[in-house]
C-alpha positions, 0 to 999 in steps of 0.5 A: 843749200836747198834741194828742190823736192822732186830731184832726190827721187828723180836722180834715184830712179835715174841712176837705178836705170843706168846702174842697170843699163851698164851691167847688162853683160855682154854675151860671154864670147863677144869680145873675144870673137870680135877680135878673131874676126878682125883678125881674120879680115871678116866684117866685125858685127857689135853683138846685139846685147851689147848694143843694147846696153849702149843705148840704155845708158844712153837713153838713161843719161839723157833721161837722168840729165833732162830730168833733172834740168825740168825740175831743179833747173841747170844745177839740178842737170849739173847734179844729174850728170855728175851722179851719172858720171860716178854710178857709170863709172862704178858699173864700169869697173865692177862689170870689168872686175866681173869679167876678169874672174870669169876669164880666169875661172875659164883659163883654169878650167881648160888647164885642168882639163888639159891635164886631166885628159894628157894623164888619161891618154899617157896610161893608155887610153884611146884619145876619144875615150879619154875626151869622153871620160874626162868631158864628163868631169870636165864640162868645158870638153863636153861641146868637143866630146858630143861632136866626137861621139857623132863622128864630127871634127873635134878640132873644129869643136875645140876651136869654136869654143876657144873664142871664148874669153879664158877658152884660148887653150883650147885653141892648142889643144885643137891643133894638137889634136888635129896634128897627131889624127892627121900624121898619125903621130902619138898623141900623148907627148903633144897633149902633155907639152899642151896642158905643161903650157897651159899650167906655165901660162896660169902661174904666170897669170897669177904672178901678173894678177898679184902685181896689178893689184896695187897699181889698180888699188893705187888709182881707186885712192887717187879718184877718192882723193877729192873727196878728202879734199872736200872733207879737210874744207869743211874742216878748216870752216869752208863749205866746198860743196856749196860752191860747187853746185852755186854757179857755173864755175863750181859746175865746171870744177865738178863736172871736169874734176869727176870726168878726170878721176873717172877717166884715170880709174879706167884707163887703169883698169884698161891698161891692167886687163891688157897686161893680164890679157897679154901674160 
């Protein structure tokens, strides 16, 4: 099997721009916004870094696929597409992985807060003092504490940074907030039940993420499978990868066996990051 001598260089300079083009993160309240939108009944925009990333790897794809045809002709497309197929897969899962820890990070983050601030307001602290103190070690209450310091609506505040992925509770604690200033009812039992919310709700997901682990590590063996499969042909005196980029049912095989393996990969990682979502 001899490869033509522009086509590794090609495919390097392609992958290097998809790889790049799929780890374009979304800006960090996208989804989370979107989904309060629909759930709002407002028109749904797709946020433009986002939009950009889509078209970069699309542009990257058909480049890389084009590309490679010019120079190695239909076996060199074939090569194109599946090296495509993997690397995007990859971006995929890594910037999905990436997104998860932020989430989690952020989700620990409000309950710290939350229970730093319920602590300074049982032992007597003025409810906008204690925001203030506790924004200043407590970086995801500074938007809320700067609003408050200029006499504007803390829960509002609060509320527009919940959309955030992982802000959520703070969503909770602006209804809190807003129900103890309007009925003059004390603050501190209602930010107490907030943060022991909060705290249940992060052991929970820390159960839930130790369980998902394995069916996540299960699906990453099963996508490397084939290619034990290809080692144990060479083993046995065969030579699969020649035959897999000779003709057009080696491609086939190729391109729909890399498709499957992706396709479960993440459909996983989607079923795992819902269920961690949900918990």
């Amino acid at each position: 099997m001899t490869t033509p001598p522009g086509l590794v260089p090609l495919l390097a300079v392609g992958l290097a721009v998809l790889t790049a083009a799929l780890a374009v993160p979304a800006a960090p309240d996208a989804r989370a916004r979107t989904r309060f939108r629909a759930e709002a009944g407002e028109p749904v925009r797709v946020s433009g870094r986002r939009r950009l990333r889509r078209v970069l790897a699309v542009v990257a794809v058909a480049g890389l696929v084009t590309g490679g045809g010019v120079v190695a002709g239909a076996r060199g497309a074939v090569l194109a597409a599946a090296l495509a197929l993997a690397a995007g897969t990859v971006a995929q899962v890594v910037a999905l992985h990436a997104a998860d820890r932020r989430s989690r990070a952020a989700q620990s983050d409000v309950a710290r807060a939350c229970g730093v601030l319920a602590s300074y307001v049982r032992v007597g602290q003025v409810p906008a003092d204690a925001l203030s103190l506790v924004a200043r070690e407590c970086p995801v209450l500074a938007e809320a504490a700067a609003v408050q310091q200029i006499g504007g609506d803390v829960p509002e505040a609060l509320r527009s940074r919940a959309g955030r992925p992982g802000h959520g509770g703070l969503g909770d604690l602006a209804r809190a907030w807003q129900v103890s200033t309007s009925t003059g009812a004390p603050m501190a039992p209602a930010l107490e039940e907030v943060a022991s919310g909060l705290a249940s709700d992060e052991s929970l997901r820390s159960v839930v993420s130790a369980e998902l682990s394995a069916p996540r590590s299960t699906g990453k063996v099963m996508a490397v499978l084939p290619l034990v499969g290809i080692g144990l042909g060479y083993l046995l005196g065969g030579r699969p990868l020649d035959w897999l980029v000779a003709g057009p049912l080696g491609w086939a095989c190729l391109l729909v066996g890399l498709a499957l393996a992706a396709a479960g990969v993440l459909w996983i990682e989607r079923l795992a990051g819902a269920a961690a979502a949900g918990a």
